[in-house]
C-alpha positions in Angstrom: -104.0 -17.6 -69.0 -102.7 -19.3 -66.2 -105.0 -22.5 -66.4 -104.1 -22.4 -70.4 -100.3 -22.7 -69.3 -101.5 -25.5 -66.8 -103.3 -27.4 -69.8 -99.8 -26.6 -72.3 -97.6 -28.4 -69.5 -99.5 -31.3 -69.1 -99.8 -31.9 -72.4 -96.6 -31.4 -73.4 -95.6 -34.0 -70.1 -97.2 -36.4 -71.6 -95.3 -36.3 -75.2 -92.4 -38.1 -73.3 -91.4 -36.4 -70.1 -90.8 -39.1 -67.5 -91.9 -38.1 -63.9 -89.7 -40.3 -62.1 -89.8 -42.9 -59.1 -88.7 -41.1 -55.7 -86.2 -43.9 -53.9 -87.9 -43.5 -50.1 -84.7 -41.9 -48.2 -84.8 -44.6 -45.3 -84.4 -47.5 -47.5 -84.0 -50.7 -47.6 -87.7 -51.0 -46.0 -87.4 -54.5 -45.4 -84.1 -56.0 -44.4 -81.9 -59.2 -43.7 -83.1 -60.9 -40.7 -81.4 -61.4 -37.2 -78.5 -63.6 -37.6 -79.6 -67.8 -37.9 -83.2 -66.9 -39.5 -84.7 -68.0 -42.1 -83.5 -64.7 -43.8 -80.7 -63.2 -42.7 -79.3 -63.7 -46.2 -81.1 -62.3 -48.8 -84.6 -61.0 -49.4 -86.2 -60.3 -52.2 -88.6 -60.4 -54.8 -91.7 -58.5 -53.7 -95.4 -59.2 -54.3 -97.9 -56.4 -53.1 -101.3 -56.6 -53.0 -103.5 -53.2 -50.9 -106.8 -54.3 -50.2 -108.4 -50.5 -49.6 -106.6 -50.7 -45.9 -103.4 -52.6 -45.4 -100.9 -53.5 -47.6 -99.8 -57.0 -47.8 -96.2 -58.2 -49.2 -95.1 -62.1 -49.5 -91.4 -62.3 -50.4 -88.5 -64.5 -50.8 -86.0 -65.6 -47.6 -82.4 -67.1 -48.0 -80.8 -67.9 -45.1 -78.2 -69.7 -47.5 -79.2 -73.5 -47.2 -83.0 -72.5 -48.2 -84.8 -70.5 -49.4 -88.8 -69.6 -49.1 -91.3 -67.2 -48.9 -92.5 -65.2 -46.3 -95.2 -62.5 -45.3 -95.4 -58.9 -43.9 -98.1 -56.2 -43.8 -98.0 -52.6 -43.6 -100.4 -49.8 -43.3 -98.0 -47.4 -44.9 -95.8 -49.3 -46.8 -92.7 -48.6 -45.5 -93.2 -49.8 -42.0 -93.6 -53.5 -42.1 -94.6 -56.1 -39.6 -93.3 -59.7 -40.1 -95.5 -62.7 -39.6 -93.4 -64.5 -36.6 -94.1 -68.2 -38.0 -92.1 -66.9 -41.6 -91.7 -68.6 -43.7 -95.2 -69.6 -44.9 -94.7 -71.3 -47.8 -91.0 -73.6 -48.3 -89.6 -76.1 -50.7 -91.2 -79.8 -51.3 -89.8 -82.5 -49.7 -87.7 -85.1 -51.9 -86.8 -84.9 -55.1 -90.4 -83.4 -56.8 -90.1 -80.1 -58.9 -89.6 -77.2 -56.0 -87.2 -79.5 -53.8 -85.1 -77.2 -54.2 -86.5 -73.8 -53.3 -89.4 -71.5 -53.6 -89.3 -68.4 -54.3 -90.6 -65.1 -57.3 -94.3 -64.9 -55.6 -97.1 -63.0 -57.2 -99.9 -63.0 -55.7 -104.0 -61.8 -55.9 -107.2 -61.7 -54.3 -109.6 -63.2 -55.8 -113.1 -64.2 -54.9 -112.9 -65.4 -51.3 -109.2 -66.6 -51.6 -105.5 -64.9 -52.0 -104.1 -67.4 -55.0 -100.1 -67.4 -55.2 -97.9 -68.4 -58.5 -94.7 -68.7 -57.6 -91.2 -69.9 -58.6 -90.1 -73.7 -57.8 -86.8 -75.1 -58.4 -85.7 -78.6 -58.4 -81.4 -78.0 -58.6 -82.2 -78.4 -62.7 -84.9 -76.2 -63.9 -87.1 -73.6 -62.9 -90.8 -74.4 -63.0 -93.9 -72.1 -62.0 -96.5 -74.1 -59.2 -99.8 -72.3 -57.8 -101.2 -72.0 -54.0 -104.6 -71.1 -52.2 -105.0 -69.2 -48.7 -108.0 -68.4 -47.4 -105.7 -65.8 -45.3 -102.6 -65.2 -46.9 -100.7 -67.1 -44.2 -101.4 -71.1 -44.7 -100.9 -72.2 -47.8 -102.0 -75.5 -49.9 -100.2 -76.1 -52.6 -102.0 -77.8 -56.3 -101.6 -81.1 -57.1 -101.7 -80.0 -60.3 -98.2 -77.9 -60.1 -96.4 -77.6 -61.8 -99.3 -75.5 -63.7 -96.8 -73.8 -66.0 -93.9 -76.3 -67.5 -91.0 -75.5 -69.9 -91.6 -75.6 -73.3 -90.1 -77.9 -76.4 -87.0 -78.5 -76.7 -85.0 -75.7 -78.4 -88.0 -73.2 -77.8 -87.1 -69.8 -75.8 -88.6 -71.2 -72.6 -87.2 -74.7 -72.7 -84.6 -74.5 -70.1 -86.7 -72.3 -67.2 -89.9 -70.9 -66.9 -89.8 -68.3 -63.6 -90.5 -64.8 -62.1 -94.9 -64.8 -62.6 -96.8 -62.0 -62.3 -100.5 -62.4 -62.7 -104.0 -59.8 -63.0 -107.7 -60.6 -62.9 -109.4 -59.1 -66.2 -112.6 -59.9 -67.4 -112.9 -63.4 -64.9 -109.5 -64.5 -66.6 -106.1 -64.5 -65.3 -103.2 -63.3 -67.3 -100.0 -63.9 -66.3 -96.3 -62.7 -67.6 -93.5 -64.9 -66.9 -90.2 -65.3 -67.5 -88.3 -68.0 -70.0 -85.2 -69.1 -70.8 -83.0 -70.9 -73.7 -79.8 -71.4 -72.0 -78.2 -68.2 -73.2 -81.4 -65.5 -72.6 -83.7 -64.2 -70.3 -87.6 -63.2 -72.0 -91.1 -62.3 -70.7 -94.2 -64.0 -72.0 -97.7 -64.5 -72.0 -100.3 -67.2 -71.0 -103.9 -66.9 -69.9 -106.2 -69.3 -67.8 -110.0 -69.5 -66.8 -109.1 -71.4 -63.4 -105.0 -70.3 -62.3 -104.0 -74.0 -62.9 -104.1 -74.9 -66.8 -102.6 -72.0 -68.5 -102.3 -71.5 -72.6 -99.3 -70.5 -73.6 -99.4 -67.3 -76.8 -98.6 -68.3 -79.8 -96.8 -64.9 -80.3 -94.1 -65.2 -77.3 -92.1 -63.6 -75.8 -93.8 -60.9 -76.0 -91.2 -58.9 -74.8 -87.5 -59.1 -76.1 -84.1 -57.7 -74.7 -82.9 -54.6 -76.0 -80.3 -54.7 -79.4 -77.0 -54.5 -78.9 -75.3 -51.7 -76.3 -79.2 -51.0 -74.8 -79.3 -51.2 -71.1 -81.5 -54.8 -71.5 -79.4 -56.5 -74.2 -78.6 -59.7 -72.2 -81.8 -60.2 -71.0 -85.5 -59.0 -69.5 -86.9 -60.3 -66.6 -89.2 -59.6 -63.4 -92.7 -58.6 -65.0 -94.9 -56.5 -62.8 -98.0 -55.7 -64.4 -100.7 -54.0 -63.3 -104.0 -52.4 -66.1 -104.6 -49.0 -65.7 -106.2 -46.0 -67.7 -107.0 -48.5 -70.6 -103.5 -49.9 -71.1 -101.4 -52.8 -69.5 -98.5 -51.6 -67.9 -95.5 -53.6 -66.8 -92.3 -52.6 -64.9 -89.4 -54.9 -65.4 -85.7 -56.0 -64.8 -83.6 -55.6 -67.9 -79.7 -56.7 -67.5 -76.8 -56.0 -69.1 -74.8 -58.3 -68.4 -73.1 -56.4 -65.5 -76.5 -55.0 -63.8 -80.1 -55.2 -63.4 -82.4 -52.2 -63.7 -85.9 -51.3 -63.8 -87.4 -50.3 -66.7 -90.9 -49.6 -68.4 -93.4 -50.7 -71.4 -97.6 -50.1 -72.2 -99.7 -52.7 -74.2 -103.0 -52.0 -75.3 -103.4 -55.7 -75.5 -100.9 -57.4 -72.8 -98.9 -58.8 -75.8 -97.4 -56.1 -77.8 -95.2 -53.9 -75.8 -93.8 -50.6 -76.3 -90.7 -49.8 -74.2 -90.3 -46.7 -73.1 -87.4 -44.7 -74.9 -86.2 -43.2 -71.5 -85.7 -46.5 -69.5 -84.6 -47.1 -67.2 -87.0 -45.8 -64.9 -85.4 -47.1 -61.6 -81.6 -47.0 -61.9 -78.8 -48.2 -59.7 -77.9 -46.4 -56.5 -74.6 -45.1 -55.4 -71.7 -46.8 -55.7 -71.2 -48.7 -52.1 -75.4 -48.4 -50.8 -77.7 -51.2 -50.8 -78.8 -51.2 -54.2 -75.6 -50.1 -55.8 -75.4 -53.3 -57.7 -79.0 -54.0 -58.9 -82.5 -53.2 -58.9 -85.0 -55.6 -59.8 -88.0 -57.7 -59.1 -90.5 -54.4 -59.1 -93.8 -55.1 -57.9 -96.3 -51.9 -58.3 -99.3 -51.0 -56.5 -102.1 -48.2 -58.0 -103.5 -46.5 -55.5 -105.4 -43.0 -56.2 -103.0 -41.2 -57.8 -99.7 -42.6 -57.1 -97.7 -45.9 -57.8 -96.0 -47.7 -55.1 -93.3 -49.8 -56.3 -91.5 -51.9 -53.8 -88.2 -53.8 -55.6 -85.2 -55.7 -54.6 -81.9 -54.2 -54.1 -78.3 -55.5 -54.7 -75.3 -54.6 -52.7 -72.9 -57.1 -54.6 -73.2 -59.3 -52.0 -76.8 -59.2 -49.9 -80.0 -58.3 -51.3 -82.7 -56.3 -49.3 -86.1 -54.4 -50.4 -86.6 -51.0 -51.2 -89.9 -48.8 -51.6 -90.0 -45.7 -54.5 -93.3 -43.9 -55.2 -94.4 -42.0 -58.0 -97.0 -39.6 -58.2 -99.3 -39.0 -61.8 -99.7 -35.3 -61.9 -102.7 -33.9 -63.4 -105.1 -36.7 -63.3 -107.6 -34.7 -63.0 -110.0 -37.6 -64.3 -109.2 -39.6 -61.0 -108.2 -42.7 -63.3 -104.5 -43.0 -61.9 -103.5 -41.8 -65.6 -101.9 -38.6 -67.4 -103.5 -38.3 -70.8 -104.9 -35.6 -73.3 -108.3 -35.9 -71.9 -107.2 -34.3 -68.1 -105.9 -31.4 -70.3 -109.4 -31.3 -72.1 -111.4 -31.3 -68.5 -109.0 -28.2 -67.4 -110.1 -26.9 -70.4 -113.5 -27.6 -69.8 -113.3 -26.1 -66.1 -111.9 -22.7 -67.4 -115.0 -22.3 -69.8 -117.5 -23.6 -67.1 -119.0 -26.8 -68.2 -117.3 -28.7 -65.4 -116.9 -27.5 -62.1 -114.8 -29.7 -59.9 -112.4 -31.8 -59.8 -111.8 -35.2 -60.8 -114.0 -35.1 -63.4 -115.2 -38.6 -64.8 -115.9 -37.5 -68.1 -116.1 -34.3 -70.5 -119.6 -32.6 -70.8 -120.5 -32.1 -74.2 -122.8 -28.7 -75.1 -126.3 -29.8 -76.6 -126.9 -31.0 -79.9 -123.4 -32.9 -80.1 -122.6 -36.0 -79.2 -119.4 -38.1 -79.5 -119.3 -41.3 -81.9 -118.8 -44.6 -79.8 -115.6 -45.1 -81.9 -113.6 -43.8 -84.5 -111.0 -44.2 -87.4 -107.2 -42.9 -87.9 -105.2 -44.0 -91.1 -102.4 -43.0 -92.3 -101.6 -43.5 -96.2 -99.0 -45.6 -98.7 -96.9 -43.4 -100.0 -93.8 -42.9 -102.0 -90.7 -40.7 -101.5 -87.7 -40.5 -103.4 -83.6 -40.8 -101.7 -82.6 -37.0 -100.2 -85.9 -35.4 -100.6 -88.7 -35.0 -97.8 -92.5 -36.6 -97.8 -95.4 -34.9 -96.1 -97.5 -37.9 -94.5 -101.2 -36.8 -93.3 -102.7 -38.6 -90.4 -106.4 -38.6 -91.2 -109.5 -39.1 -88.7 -112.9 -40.6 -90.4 -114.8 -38.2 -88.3 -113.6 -36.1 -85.6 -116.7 -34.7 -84.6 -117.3 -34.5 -80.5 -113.5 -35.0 -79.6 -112.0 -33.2 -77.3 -108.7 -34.3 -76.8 -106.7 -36.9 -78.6 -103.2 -38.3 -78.1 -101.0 -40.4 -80.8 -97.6 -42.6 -80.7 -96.4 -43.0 -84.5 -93.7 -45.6 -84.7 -90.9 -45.1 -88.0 -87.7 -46.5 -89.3 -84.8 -43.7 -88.2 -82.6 -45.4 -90.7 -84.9 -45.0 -93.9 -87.1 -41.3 -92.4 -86.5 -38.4 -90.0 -89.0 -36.6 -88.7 -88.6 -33.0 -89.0 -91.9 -31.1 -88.8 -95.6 -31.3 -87.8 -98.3 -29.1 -88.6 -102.1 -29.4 -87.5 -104.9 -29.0 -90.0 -107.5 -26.7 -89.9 -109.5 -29.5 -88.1 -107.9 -28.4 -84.8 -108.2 -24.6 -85.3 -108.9 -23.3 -81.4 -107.0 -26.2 -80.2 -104.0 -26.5 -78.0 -101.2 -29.0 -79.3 -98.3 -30.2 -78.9 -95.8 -32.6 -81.0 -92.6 -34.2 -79.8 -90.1 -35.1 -82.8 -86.9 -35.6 -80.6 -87.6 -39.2 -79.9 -85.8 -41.6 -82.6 -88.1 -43.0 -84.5 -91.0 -41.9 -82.5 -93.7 -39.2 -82.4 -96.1 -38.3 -80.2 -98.9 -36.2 -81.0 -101.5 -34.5 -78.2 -104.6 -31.7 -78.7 -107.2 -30.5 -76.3 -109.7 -28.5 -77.2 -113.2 -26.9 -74.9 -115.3 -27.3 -78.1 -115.8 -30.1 -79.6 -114.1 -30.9 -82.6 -116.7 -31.4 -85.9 -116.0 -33.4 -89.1 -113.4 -35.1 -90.3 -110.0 -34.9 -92.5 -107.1 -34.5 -92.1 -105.4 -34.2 -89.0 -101.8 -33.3 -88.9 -99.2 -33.7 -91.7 -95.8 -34.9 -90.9 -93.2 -33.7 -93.1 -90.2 -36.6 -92.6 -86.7 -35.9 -94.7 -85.6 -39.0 -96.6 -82.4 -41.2 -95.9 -80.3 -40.3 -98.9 -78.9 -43.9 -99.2 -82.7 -45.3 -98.4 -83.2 -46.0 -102.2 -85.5 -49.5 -102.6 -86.2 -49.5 -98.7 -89.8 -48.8 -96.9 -90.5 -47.4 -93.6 -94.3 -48.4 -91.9 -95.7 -45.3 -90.3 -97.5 -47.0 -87.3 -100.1 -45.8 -85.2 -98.7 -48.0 -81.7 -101.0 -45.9 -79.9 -103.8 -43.8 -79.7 -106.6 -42.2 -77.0 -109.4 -40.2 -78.2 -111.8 -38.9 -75.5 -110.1 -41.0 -72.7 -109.8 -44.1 -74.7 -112.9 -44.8 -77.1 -112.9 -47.4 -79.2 -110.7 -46.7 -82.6 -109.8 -48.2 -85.6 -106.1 -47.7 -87.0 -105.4 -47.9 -90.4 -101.3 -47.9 -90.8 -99.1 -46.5 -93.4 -96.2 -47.4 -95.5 -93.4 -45.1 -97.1 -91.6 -46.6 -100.0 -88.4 -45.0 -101.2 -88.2 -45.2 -104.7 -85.4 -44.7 -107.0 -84.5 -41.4 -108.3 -83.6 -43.0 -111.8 -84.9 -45.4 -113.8 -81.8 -48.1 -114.7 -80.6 -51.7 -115.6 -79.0 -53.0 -112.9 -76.2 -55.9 -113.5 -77.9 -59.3 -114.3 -76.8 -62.5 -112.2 -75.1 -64.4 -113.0 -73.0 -63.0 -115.3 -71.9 -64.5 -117.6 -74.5 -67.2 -117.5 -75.3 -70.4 -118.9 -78.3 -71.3 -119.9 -80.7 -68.6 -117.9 -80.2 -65.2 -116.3 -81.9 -62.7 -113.9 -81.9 -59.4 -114.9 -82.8 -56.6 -111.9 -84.0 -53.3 -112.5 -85.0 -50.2 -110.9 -87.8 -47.9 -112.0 -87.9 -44.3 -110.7 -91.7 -44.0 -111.5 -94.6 -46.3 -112.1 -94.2 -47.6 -116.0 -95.0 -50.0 -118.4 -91.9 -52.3 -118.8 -90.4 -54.3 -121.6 -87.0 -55.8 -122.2 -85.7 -56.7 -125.5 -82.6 -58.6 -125.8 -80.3 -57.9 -129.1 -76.9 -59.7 -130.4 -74.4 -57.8 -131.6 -75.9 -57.3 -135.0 -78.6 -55.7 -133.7 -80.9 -58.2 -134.4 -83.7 -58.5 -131.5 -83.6 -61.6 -129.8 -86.3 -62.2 -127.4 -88.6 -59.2 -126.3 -89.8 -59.8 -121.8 -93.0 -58.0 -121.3 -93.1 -57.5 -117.6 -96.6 -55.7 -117.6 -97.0 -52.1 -115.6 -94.5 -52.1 -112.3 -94.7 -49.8 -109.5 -92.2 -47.4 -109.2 -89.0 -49.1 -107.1 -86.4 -52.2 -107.4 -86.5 -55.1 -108.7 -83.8 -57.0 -107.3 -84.9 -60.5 -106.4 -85.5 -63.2 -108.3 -88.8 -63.5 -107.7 -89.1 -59.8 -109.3 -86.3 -59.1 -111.8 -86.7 -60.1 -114.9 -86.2 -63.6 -115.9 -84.1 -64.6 -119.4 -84.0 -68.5 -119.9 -81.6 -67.8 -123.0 -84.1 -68.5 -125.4 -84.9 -66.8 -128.7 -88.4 -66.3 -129.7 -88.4 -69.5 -131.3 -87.7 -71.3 -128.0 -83.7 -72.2 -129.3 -81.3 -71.8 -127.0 -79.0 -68.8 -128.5 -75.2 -69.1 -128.7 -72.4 -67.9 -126.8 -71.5 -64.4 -126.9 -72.5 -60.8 -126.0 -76.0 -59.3 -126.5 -77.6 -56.7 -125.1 -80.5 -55.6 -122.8 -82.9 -52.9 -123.8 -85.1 -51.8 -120.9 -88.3 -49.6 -121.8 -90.0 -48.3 -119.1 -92.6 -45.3 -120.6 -90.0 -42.5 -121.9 -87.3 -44.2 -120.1 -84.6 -46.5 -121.4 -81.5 -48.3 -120.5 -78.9 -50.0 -121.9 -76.5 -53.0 -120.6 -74.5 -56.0 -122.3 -74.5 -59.4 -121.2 -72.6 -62.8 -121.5 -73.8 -66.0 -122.8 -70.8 -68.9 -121.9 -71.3 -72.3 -122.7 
């Protein structure tokens, strides 16, 4: 019982429960330098690379007339040794694009080189240039730089383009970046085959500040990322217009981010120490089982760097990741099909076998305003799963999700469902059989807004890992409130002269017709508007259109008439004005 108790915590840690970064006690870990150095200032902005030994940091200098970028290593990371001919890389010389300063590096090994992207300034804008070192130490800058320019005028990245961070995947680089507009801070995207001409995505930023009150609202900044247990994962400075902080997002496809909903992750520290002010620029290291971060701290006046650590517990699949599938391999352990730990993958009992990928949907549906929906997540075909985890995405203002119940499909399974989070649920099982057929899933029982009438939520699937991340096919759903009456609603404009829109609402799917009558009762001119799905029909471009005709195609005279909506059984009733 004990290992089942194991295999309930993690699974319920990782519905939401942040394990949080550790501050190292004796920070800052690296501060100003000796009075007249190329530091003493500020320094900041860390780039960490480990290469399976030592780790290797290039940061920024100021010693207030210039700034540039130096070099330490570490065999612990706290304990750093400074390379005595700091800095290695500085400003160019004249009036060229980085005259300015240097500074923001990010840095990777790659091939038989380290390659730097880094932050130039030329006293007007901020531009990013790119470096080779056969030894991290002597630099040679591209003629090409800069490699990545502002964009159009008017575009989010017009004014400043600053603060790279850049990974190797699949013989490309990727690299995040800051932009700015004159007003706000953003992080985008742009991939290159060779470091030096870089595409832009034609869907940035790609991360946005928070709305309005959020700890990020004025602005996000400072990308680390780093690609771990199938997802991209980026720390990053929000501000809020007061302070910078650290917070947190996943991507399963570096370009649509998910914030986490209990950022910040590395907040200020008390009111007087070194990073009382500000924490940004994170830069984050995997190695094993824990994450090294190393970040820049504010004082209000100097800025030094600080380490933090966090540990993933329970990987018990040695991928540096938390997830459903280590609960499944406990699982697994306690009925004897694995028998030590980490375990790279679940062993499956003869005759089944696991599909190479698999499907989830989620259905369109209609509520009504007040009542309550049940929403089934189905799976195509569940058979050789072991453990699963979901993130399903709503609008709090139109649903709230107040149950969860797993099918019959996870009978012998452990589970777990968060509904605290607003607009948010996460989902996790584990099982130490496989799992066989498919259906449905869970049902999520949501209560609707009672003022939600003629608005839709999506039910998105933002996430999901089946079996440690095999391939899956999402299919998302859509909840449409629908009226609880079927009415006229007042026709605009009113009165009207010579043509008219006339709005209505339909509590349930119908065939609709309008006939318009004068005050003798005589009908006018009948509108058949065909069979309508059950909502409103408010726009113009689906209320009901009057051009003031008769059925003869003569304009009718001034007065009152009325409307006459038939939808099935249903009928309403509603004068209008003809003024010439």
């Amino acid at each position: 019982m004990k290992h089942i108790a194991v295999v309930i915590a993690f699974i319920t840690s990782i519905l939401g429960l942040s394990f949080g970064w550790e501050k190292y006690p004796a920070n800052p870990v690296i501060d100003l330098g000796e009075e007249g150095s190329w530091n003493d200032v500020h320094v900041s902005d860390p780039a960490v690379i480990f290469d399976g030994e030592v780790y290797h940091m290039w940061f920024a200098g100021d010693n207030g007339s210039q700034r540039g970028i130096g070099y330490a290593r570490s065999v612990d990371g706290v304990h750093w040794e400074m390379y005595p001919g700091n800095p290695v890389l500085t400003d160019g010389i004249g009036d060229v694009w980085d005259g300015e300063w240097v500074s923001q590096p990010t840095v990777v090994r790659h091939g038989d080189l380290y390659h730097m992207w880094y932050t130039g300034y030329n006293g007007e804008h901020t531009r990013i240039g790119y470096a080779v070192s056969a030894d991290g130490i002597h630099w040679s800058k591209s003629s090409a730089n800069p490699v990545l320019d502002l964009g159009p005028a008017g575009s989010w990245d017009s004014e400043g383009v600053s603060n790279p961070t850049v990974i190797v995947k699949d013989e490309l680089f990727h690299m995040w970046y800051a932009g700015y507009d004159g007003v706000k801070v953003r992080i985008g995207y742009a991939i290159s085959s060779d470091g030096i001409h870089w595409n832009k995505h034609s869907s940035n930023p790609v991360l946005e500040p928070g709305p309005d009150g959020e700890w990020d609202d004025a602005g996000v900044s400072c990308p680390s990322v780093i690609y771990a247990g199938e997802a991209y994962r980026m720390w990053y400075a929000g501000y809020d217009g007061d302070n910078l902080r650290i917070g947190y997002a996943t991507s399963g496809d570096g370009i649509t981010w998910s914030k986490r909903s209990y950022n910040p992750v590395l907040d200020l520290g008390p009111a007087g120490s070194w990073d009382g002010s500000g924490v940004s620029g994170p830069s984050v290291v995997l190695n094993g089982v824990t994450y090294h971060m190393w970040y820049t701290g504010y004082d209000g006046a100097r800025s030094r760097i600080g380490y933090a650590f966090h540990e993933v517990p329970g990987d018990t699949s040695g991928d540096g990741t938390i997830s459903a599938y280590d609960a499944g391999l406990i699982l697994q352990f306690v009925v004897g099909l694995i028998e030590e730990f980490p375990a790279d993958r679940i062993g499956a009992p003869e005759g089944v076998r696991a599909w190479p990928s698999y499907a989830v949907a989620i259905p369109r549906l209609s509520a009504k305003p007040g009542g309550r929906i049940r929403v089934p997540l189905y799976i195509e075909d569940a058979t050789g799963l072991y453990a699963g985890g979901f993130r399903l995405r709503y609008d709090p203002s139109v649903l709230k999700a107040v149950e969860a119940t797993p099918s019959s499909l996870l009978n012998g399974s452990l589970w777990r469902v968060n509904l605290e989070m607003l607009g948010e649920i996460r989902f996790a099982f584990a099982t130490p059989t496989p799992l066989r057929g498919g259906g449905k899933l869970l049902e999520i029982t949501f209560e609707v807004t009672p003022d939600a009438e003629g608005l839709a939520s999506p039910v998105t699937i933002i996430a999901v890992n089946l079996n440690n991340s095999v391939p899956v096919r999402i299919e998302n759903g859509l909840i449409t409130v629908s009226p609880s009456v079927t009415r006229l609603l007042p026709n605009y404009p009113n009165p009207f002269n010579p043509e008219t829109w006339i709005p209505f609402k339909l509590a349930e799917k119908a065939h609709v017709t309008i006939r318009i009558y004068d005050l003798s009762g005589r009908l006018v001119r009948t509108l058949d508007l065909g069979e309508r799905e059950a909502g409103v029909y408010l726009s113009k471009d689906k209320a009901a259109f009057w051009d003031g005709r008769d059925m003869s195609g003569r304009r009718v005279a001034s007065g009152v008439y009325f409307c006459r909506l038939q939808a099935g059984d249903q009928t309403d009733l509603r004068p209008i004005t003809v003024l010439k």
